[in-house]
C-alpha positions as CSV (number, residue, x, y, z in Angstrom):
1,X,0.0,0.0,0.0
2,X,2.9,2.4,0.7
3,X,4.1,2.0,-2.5
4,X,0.9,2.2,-4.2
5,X,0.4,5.7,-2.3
6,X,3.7,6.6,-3.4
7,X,3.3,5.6,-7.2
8,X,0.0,7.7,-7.0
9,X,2.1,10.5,-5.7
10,X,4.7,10.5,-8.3
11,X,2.2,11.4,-11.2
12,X,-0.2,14.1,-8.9
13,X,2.8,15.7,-7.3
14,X,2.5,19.1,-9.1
15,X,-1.3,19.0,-9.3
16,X,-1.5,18.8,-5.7
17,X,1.2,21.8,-4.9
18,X,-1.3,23.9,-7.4
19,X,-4.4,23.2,-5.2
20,X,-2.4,23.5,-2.1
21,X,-1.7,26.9,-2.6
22,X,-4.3,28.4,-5.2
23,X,-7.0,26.4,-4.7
24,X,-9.8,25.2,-1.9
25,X,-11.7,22.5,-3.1
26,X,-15.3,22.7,-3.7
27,X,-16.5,20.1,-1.2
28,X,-16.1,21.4,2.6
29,X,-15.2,18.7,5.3
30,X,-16.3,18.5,8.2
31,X,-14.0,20.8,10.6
32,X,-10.8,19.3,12.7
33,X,-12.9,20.7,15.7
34,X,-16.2,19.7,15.8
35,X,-18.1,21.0,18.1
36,X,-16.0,24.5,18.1
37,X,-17.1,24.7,14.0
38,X,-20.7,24.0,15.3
39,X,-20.4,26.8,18.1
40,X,-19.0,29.2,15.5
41,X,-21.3,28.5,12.8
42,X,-23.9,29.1,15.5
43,X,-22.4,32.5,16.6
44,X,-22.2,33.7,12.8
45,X,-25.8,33.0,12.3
46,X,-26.9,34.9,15.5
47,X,-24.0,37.1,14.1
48,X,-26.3,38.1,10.5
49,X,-29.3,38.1,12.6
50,X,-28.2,40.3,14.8
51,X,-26.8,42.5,12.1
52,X,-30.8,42.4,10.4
53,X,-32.0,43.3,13.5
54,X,-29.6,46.4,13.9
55,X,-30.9,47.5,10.5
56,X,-34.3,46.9,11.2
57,X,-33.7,49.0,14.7
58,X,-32.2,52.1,12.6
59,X,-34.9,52.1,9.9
60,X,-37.4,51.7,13.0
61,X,-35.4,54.3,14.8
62,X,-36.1,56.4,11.7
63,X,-39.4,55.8,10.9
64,X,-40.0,56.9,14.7
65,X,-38.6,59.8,14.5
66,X,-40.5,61.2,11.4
67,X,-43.2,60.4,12.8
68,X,-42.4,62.3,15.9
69,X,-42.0,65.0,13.8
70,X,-45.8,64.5,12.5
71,X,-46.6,64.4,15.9
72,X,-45.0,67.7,16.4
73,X,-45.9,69.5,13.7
74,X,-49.7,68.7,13.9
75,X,-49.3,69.5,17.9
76,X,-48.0,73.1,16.8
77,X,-51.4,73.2,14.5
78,X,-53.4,72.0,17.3
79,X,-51.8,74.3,19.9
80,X,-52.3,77.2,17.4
81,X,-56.1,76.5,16.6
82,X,-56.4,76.1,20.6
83,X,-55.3,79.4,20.9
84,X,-57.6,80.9,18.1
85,X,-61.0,79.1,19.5
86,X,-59.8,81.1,23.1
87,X,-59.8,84.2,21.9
88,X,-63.0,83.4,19.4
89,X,-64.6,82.7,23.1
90,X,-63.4,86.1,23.7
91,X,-64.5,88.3,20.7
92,X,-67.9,86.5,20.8
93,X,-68.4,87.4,24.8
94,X,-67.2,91.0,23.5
95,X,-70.2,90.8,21.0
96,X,-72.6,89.4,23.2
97,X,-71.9,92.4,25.6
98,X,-72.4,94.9,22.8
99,X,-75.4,93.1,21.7
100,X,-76.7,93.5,25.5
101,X,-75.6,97.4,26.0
102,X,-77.0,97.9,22.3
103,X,-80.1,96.4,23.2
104,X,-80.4,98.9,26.8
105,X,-79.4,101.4,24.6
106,X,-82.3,101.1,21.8
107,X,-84.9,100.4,25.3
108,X,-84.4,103.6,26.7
109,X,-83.9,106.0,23.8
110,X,-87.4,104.8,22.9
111,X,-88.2,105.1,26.7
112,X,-87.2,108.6,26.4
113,X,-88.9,109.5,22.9
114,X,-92.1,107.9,24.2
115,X,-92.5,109.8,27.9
116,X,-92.1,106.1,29.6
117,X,-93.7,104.8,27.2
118,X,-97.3,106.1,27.4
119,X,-97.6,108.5,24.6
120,X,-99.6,107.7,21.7
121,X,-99.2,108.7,18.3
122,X,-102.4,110.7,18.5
123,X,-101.0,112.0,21.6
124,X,-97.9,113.1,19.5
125,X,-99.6,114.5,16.9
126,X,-101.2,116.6,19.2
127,X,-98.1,117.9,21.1
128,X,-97.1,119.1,18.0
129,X,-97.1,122.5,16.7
130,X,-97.8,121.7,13.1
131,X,-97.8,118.6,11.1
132,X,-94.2,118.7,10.0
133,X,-93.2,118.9,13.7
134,X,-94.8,115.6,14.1
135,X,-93.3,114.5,11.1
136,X,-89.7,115.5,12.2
137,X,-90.4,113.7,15.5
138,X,-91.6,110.6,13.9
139,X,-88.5,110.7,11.4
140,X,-86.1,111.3,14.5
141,X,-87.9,108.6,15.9
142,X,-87.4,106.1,13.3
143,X,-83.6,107.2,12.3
144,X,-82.7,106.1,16.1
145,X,-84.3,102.6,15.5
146,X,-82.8,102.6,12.4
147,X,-78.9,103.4,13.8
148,X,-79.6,101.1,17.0
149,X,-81.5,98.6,14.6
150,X,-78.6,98.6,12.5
151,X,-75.9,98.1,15.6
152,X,-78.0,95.4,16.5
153,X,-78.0,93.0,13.3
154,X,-73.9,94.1,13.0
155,X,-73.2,92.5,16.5
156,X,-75.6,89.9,16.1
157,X,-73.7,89.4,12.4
158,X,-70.6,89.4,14.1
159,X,-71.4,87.0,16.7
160,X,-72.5,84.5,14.5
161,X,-69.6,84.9,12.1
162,X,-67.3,84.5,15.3
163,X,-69.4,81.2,16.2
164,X,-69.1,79.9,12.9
165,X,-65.1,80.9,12.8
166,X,-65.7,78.8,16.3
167,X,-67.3,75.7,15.3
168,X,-65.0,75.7,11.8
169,X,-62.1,75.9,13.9
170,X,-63.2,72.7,16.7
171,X,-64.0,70.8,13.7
172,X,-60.3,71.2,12.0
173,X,-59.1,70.8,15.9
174,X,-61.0,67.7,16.4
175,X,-59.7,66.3,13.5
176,X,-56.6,66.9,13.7
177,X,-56.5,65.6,17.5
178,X,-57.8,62.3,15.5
179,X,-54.9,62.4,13.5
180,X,-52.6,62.9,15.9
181,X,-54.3,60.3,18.0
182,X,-53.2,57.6,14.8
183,X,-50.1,58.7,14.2
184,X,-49.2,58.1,17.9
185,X,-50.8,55.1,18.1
186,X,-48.2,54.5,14.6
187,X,-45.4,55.3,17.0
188,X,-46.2,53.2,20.5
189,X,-46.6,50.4,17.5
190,X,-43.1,51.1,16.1
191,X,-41.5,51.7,19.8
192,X,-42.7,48.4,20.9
193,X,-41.3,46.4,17.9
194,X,-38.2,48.2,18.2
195,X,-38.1,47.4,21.9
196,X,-38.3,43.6,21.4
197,X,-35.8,44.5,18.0
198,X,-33.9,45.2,21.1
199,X,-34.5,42.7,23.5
200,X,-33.8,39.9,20.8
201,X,-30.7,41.8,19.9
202,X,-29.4,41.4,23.5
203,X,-30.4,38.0,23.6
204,X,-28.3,37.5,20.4
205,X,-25.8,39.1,22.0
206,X,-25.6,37.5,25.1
207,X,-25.9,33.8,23.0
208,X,-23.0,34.9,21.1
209,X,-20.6,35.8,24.5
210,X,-21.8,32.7,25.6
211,X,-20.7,30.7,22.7
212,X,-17.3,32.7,22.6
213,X,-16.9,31.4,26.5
214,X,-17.6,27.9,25.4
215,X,-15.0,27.8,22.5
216,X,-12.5,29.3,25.0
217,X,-13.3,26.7,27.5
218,X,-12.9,24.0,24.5
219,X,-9.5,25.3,23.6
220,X,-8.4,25.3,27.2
221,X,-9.3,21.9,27.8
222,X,-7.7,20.4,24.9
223,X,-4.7,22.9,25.6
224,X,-4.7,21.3,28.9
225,X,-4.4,17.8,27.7
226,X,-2.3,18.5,24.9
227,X,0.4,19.5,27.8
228,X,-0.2,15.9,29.2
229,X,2.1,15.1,26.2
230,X,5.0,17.0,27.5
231,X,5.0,16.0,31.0
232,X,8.6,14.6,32.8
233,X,11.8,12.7,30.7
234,X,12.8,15.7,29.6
235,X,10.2,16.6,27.0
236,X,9.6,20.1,26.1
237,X,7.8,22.1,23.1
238,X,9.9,24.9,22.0
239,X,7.9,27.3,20.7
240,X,8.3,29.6,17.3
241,X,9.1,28.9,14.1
242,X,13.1,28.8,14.4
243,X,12.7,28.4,10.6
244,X,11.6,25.3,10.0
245,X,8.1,26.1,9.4
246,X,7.3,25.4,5.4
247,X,3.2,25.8,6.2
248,X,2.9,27.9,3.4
249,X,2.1,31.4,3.9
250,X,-1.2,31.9,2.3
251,X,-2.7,29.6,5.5
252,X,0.2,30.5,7.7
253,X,-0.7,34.8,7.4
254,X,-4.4,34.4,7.7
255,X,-6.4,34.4,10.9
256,X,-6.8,31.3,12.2
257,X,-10.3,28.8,10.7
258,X,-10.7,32.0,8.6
259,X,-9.9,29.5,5.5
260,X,-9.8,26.0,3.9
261,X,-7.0,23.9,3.0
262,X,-6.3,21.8,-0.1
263,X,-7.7,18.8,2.1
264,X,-10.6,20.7,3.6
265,X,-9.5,21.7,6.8
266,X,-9.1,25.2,8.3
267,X,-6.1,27.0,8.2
268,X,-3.7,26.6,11.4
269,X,-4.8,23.7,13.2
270,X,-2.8,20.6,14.1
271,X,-4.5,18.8,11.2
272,X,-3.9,21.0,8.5
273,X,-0.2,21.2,9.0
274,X,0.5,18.0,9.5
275,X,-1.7,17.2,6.3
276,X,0.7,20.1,4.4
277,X,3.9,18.0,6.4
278,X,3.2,14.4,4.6
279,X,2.3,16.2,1.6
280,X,5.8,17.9,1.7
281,X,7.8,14.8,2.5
282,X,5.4,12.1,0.3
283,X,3.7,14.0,-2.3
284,X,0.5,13.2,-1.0
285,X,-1.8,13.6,1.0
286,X,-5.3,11.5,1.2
287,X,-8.3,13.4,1.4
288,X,-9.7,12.4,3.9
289,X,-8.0,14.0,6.5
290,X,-10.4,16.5,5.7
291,X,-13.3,14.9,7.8
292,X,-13.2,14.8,11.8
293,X,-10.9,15.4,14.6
294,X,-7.2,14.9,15.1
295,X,-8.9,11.3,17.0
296,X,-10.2,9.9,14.3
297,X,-7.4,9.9,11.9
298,X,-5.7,6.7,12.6
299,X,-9.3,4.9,12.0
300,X,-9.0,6.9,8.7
301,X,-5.9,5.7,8.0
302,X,-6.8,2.0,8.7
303,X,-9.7,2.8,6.4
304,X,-8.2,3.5,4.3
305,X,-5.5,0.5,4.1
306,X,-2.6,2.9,5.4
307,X,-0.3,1.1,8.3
308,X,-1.1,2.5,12.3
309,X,1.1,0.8,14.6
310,X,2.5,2.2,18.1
311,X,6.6,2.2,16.3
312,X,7.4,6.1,15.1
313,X,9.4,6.6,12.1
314,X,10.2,9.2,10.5
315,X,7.5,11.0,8.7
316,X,5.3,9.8,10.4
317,X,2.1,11.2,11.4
318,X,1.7,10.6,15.5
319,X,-1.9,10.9,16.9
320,X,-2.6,11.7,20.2
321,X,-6.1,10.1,21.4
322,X,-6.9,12.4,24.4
323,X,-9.4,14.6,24.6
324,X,-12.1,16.0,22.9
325,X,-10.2,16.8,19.8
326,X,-6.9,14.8,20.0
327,X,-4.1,16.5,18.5
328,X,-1.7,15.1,15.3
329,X,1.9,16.0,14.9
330,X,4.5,15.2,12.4
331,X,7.2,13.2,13.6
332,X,10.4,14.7,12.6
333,X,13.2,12.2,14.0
334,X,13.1,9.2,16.3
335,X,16.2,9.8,19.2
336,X,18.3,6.8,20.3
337,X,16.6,6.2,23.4
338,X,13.2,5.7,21.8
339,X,11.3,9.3,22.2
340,X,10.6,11.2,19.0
341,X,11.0,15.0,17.8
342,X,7.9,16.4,16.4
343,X,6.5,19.6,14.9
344,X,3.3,20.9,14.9
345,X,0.8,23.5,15.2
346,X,-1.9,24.9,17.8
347,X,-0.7,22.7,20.2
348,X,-1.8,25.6,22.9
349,X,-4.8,26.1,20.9
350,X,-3.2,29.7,19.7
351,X,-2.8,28.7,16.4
352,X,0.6,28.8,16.0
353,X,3.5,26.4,15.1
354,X,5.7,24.6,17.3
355,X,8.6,22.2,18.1
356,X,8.6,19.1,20.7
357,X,11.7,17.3,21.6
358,X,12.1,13.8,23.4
359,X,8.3,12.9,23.3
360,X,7.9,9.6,24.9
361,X,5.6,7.5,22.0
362,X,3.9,6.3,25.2
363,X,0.5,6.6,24.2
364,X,0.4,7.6,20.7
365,X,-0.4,5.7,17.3
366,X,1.5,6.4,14.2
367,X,0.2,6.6,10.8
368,X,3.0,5.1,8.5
369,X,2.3,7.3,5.1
């Protein structure tokens, strides 16, 4: 099978640098780390929706205040006609006074012409020294009717002109209280759905932070047991690149998951450089390293007819079963005592690459590419 693998390689060895570093394939595996890919998947949805709902809170925000200034305007109106039916109620009080004092007027100028009223026209005549006497007292008498006659039906004119002015003027105010009315009822409306746009935006938001604390609790527990690795007979994991890092750079200068590999895993996990490693040293790299955690790849590679044993080599890929994840590294040389140099990446879960010398192989598998 080895050989098989590496006759493959021979003929697909430029192909596969081309798609290493232009190209991500079409078909997009499952992620090295599960259940943080589900979290983050999770958090980018509530991510869009939250980002709808902020539009949909600014247009809301908008529409609000618009109609605010509807509500103000037509307030300014109202307040204005207020004021004009006040001092209606004035002018026609004014009128209704002259109307009275008109009246009083008109009673006792006739009071007057009349001697109390008890004189008769016969009585008049009488009085008089000739007949156009009498006739100048009867036309005095009719020009002051006339004059307070007159008064009367201008006042009484003018107080029905002011009550219509009145009643024209309540109308317009009564409907434009109605309007008013509507459009507020428009804006409570539009303040309550923006008020749960708001509360499901700090649900969202609060989901999200919560998400964010359970991927940071993931990567600390798999940090945690990835350090199990490097405990006592003088192991240690040297950190840095110390210029042995070939990942290439178009994965390497990206933020971390914020791309696919040639084998479709994100950039600048433990599975995607190892992946790059055996395609380095072999020429190839199986696919399916693409689907499922750093645990599962020795069941791939048995799968797949590839050789897992517990005996490093080098070039070897050494899997690490611990853990929610597991972690893969590339073994780089096997010491005379037993215990093997490796590099790797995100072996504290920051993403970045890393060198481990005299790693006991107590514990691990190793895929024999």
């Amino acid at each position: 099978m080895r050989k098989q693998l590496k006759t493959i390689s021979t003929t697909l060895t430029i192909v596969v640098f081309v798609a290493t570093v232009l190209v991500v394939p079409i078909v997009q595996a499952d992620r090295f780390d599960e259940q943080i890919n589900a979290i983050n998947q999770d958090t980018s949805v509530k991510q869009n929706q939250n980002s709808q709902l902020g539009a949909e809170a600014a247009s809301l925000s908008d529409t609000i205040n618009k109609l605010q200034e509807q509500i103000n305007a037509m307030q300014s109106k109202i307040d204005t006609n207020r004021q004009k039916i006040d001092e209606l109620k004035v002018e026609i009080a004014k009128a209704e006074a002259e109307l009275a004092k008109q009246r009083s007027i008109l009673g006792e100028t006739i009071k007057s012409m009349y001697l109390d009223g008890d004189i008769s026209t016969l009585e008049m005549l009488a009085t008089s020294k000739d007949l156009s006497d009498f006739f100048d007292k009867q036309q005095y008498k009719e020009s002051v009717q006339n004059k307070v006659k007159v008064t009367l039906d201008k006042v009484q004119q003018l107080k029905l002109d002011l009550n219509t002015q009145k009643e024209t003027t309540e109308k317009i105010l009564a409907e434009q209280q109605s309007l008013q009315n509507q459009v507020l009822a428009q804006r409570a409306e539009k303040d309550r759905i923006l008020s749960l746009n708001q509360d499901q935006q700090n649900a969202l938001n609060a989901q999200i932070k919560e998400n964010s604390a359970k991927v940071s609790q993931l990567r600390s527990q798999q940090a945690t047991e990835n350090a199990k690795l490097f405990r006592g007979g003088g192991a240690r994991v040297v950190p840095g690149s110390n210029g042995r890092d070939t990942y290439p750079n178009v994965w390497r200068n990206s933020p971390q998951d914020s791309m696919l590999d040639s084998w479709g895993m994100y950039n600048r996990e433990c599975v995607s450089y190892t992946a790059w490693k055996v395609y380095e040293s072999r020429g190839y790299m199986p696919y399916w390293g693409g689907r499922g955690n750093a645990n599962q790849w020795d069941d791939n590679a048995r799968a797949a007819g590839i050789p897992v044993d517990g005996n490093p080599r080098p070039g070897d890929v050494a899997v690490w079963n611990v853990g929610y994840y597991g972690h893969v590294m590339y073994v780089e040389s096997v010491n005379s005592n037993g215990t093997i140099n490796i590099s790797q990446y995100n072996y504290s879960y920051d993403g970045t690459y890393s060198e481990g010398y005299n790693l006991s192989p107590a514990g691990l598998v190793f895929i024999h590419f």
